[in-house]
N, C-alpha and C positions, 0 to 999 in steps of 0.2 A: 424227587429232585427239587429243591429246593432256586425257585428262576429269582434270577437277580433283575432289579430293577434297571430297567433302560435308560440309561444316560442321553439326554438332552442337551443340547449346547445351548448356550445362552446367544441371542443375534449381538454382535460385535458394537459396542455403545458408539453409537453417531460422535462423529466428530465435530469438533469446533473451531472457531479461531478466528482473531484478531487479528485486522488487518490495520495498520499503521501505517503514516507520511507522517512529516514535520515540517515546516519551510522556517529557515532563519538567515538571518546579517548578521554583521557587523555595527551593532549600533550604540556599542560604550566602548570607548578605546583609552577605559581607564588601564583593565588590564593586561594591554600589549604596550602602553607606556610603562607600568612594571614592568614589563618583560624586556623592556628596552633598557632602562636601569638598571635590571640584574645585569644586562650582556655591556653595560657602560660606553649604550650605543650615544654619536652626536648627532643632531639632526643635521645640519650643516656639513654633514659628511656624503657627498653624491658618488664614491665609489662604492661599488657591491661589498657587503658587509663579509659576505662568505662566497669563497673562492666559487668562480663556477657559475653562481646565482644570477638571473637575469634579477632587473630592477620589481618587477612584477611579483616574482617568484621568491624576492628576500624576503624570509620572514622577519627582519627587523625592520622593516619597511612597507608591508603589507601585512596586516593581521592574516592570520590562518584561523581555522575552525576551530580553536580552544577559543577564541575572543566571541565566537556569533554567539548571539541572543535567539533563543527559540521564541520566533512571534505565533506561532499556528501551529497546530497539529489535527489530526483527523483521524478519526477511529470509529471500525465498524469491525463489529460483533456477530460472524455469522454461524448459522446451525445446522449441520449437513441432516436431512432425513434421512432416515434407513434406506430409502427407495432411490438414494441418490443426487436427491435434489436441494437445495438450502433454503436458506430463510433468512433475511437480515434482523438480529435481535434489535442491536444500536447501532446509529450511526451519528456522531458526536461528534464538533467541532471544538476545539478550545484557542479562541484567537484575542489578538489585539483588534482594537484600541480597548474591549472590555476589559479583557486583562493582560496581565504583565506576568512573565517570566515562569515564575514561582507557579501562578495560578495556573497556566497553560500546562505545566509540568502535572501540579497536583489534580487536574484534569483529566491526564492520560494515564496519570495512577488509581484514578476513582475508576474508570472505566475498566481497568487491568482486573481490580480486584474483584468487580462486578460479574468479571468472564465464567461463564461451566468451569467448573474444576475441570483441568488437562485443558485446555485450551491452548491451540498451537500459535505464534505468534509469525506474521505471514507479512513480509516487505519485498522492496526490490532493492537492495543493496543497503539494506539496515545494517549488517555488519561494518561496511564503511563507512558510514555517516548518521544515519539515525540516533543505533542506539551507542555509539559512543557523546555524538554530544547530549541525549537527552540523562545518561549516566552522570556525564560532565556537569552538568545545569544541577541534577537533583544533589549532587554534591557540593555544588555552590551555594544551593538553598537549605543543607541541613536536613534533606528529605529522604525518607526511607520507601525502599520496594516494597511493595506487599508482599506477602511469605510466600505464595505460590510464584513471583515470581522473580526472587532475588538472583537467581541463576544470570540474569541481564546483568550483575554486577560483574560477570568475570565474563564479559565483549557481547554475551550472547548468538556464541559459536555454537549453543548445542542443536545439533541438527535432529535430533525428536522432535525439537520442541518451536522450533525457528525456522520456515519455509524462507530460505532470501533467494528470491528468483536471479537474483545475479549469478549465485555460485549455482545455484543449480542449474540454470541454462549457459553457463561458459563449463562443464567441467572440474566444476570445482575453484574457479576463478584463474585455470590451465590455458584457458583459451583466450583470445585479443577481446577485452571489455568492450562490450558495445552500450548503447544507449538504450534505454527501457522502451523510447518510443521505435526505435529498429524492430526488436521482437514482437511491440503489441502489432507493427503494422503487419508482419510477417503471418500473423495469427487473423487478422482483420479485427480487431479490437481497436474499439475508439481510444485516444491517447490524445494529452495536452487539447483537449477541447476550449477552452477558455484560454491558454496562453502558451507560450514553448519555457522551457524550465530556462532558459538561458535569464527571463524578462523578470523572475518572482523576485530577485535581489533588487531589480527598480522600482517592482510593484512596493513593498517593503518600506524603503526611502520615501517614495512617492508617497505613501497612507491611504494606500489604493485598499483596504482590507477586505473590500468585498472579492476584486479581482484575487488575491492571496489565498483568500478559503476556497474560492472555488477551484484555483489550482491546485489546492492543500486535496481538496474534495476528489476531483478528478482523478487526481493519483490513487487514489485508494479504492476508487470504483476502475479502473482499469486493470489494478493489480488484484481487484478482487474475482474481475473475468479473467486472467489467466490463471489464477487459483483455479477456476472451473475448471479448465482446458487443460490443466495437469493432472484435476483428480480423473480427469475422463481416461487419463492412462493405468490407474489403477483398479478403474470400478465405470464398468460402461451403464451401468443401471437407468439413469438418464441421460438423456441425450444433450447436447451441451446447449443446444440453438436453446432449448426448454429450461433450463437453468440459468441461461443469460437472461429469457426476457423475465421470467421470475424475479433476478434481480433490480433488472432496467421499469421492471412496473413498478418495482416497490422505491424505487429511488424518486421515480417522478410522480408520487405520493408522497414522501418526506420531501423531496427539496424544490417545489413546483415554484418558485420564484427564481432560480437560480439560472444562467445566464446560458448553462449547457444541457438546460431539461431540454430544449426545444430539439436540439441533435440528438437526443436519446430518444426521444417522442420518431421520431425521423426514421431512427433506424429500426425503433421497431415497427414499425410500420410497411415503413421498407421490406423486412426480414417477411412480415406474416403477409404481404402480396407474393414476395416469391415462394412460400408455403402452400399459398392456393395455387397458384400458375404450377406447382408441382401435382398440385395432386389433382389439378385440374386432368394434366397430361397424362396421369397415370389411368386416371377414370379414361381416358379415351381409350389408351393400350388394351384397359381390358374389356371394352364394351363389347368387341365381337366375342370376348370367350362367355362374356356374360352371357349373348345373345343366344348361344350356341346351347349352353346349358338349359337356360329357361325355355329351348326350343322343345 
């Protein structure tokens, strides 16, 4: 009888992925004055242009998100191990005042292209606002996707390849939208450390850039621990406390000047006293079986 060789599975290739924020204004209102000339709006005109419209909410009268300028973006590149746990490869800022527009964009396409091949691209509500305006921006500047990732040209709906914690934790975006910092706290995940998202369009105006990257910043390390905390549903392999401080060490080694290491520094510290106090207690639980045994 003639035995057939035993087939061996190969272990399932670690995954990857990119975790993305952007923060932008309003800061050329060259082209919402085009837009006003196409619509043959007057300025001197103070009733609502469109039936219905509160004055706030006209868009001939208040730019909407075709007109923002991307000033910041922030991108980190991370590497799931076989055993569950990650790695940060990059974590990259591209902001103003260094550069302007074009370069922040061709920034977040240096990084894109740089990712593992398959690399999954991971936001909170990038379908609604990221990657339309950062599509928007690289078609204003003449700029092309990198080949593995041109699929962001047609919205970046594909759910292989695009974690948006929005729709994934509303049901598909079925449920009443809540705010990213509701779920991180629900989760206890630190959230807006540095600022509340309402402030980054003042910070912006203001030329506050340090305060901006770190908001830029923080958003991508928050949404990088609920990454954690989802993959914990499909792969218990690590445990999540031990994947968070993995990432929270390695963050305050890259950004040890930054304005929200010292709350990171905090809570892990925080986290690894109530680690001992656990297993302190535990050691007690079991001293008399221990005793009992070596008796």
């Amino acid at each position: 009888m003639i035995m057939q060789p035993t087939q061996t599975r190969e272990p399932a290739r670690p995954r990857s992925y990119v975790v993305l924020d952007l923060e932008s204004a309003v800061l050329d209102e060259s082209g919402h004055q085009r837009y006003q000339l196409m619509e043959r709006w007057k300025p001197n005109n103070e009733a609502p242009s469109r039936r219905g419209y509160k004055r706030s909410e006209d868009p001939l009268k208040t730019p909407r998100w075709p007109f923002q300028t991307i000033t910041t973006s922030s991108v980190m590149t991370l590497i799931e191990h076989l055993d569950g746990n990650f790695d940060i490869a990059t974590f990259e800022t591209f902001s103003a005042p260094d550069l302007d527009e074009r370069e922040v964009v061709k920034g977040v396409m240096k990084s894109l292209a740089a990712a593992p091949q398959g690399a999954e691209l991971v936001t909170f509500a990038g379908m609604m606002h990221d990657i339309p305006i950062f599509t928007l921006a690289a078609m204003r500047h003449g700029l092309s996707l990198p080949p593995a990732w041109r699929w962001l040209a047609f919205g970046g709906a594909d759910r292989a390849r695009h974690l948006d914690f929005a729709r994934i934790m509303s049901g598909g975006m079925k449920m009443k939208q809540v705010h990213m910092a509701e779920l991180l706290a629900s989760l206890n995940i630190p959230a807006k450390i540095s600022a509340p998202a309402f402030a980054m369009a003042r910070h912006i105006y203001a030329g506050e850039w340090q305060l901006v990257q770190e908001g830029c910043e923080g958003d991508v390390i928050s949404t990088a621990l609920m990454l954690t905390r989802w993959r914990g549903l499909l792969d218990p392999l690590a445990p999540m406390e031990v994947v968070e401080d993995r990432i929270l060490r390695r963050i305050v080694e890259l950004r040890p000047d930054r304005s929200y290491t010292s709350t990171i520094k905090a809570r892990r510290m925080r986290k690894f006293s109530q680690q001992l106090l656990a297993a302190a207690n535990d050691a007690a639980i079991l001293a008399p079986w221990l005793d009992v045994d070596a008796a």
